[in-house]
N, C-alpha and C positions, 0 to 999 in steps of 0.2 A: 533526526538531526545528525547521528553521526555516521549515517551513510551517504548524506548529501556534502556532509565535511571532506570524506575519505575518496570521493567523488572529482570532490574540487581538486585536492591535492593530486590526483594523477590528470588534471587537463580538463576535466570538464568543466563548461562555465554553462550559466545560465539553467542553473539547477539549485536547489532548493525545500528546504522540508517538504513545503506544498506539493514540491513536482513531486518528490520522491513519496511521497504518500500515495498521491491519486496513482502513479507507478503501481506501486503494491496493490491496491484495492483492484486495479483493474487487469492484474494479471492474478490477481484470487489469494495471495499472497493474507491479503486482512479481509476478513469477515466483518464487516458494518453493518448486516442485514440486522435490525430490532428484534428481539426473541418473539414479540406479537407478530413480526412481517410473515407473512405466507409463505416466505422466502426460502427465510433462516434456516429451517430444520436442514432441508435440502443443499444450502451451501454451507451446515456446519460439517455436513459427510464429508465433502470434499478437501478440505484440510488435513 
């Protein structure tokens, strides 16, 4: 929330916790993978 706050305040509109979340997850920024996913092991390295 308070990076889509600090977002707004310099110009950008049409942004969002939502946005600013799916943002992170999909440049790797947050790990979501389940510890049972098949995933996880492999993208917790990468953090």
């Amino acid at each position: 929330v308070e990076i889509s706050k600090d977002l707004k305040k310099r110009g950008f509109s049409f942004l969002g916790p939502t946005i600013v979340y799916a943002h992170m997850q999909a440049t790797g920024l947050v790990n979501d993978h389940l510890v049972s996913c098949f995933r996880h092991a492999e993208t917790s390295k990468m953090l």
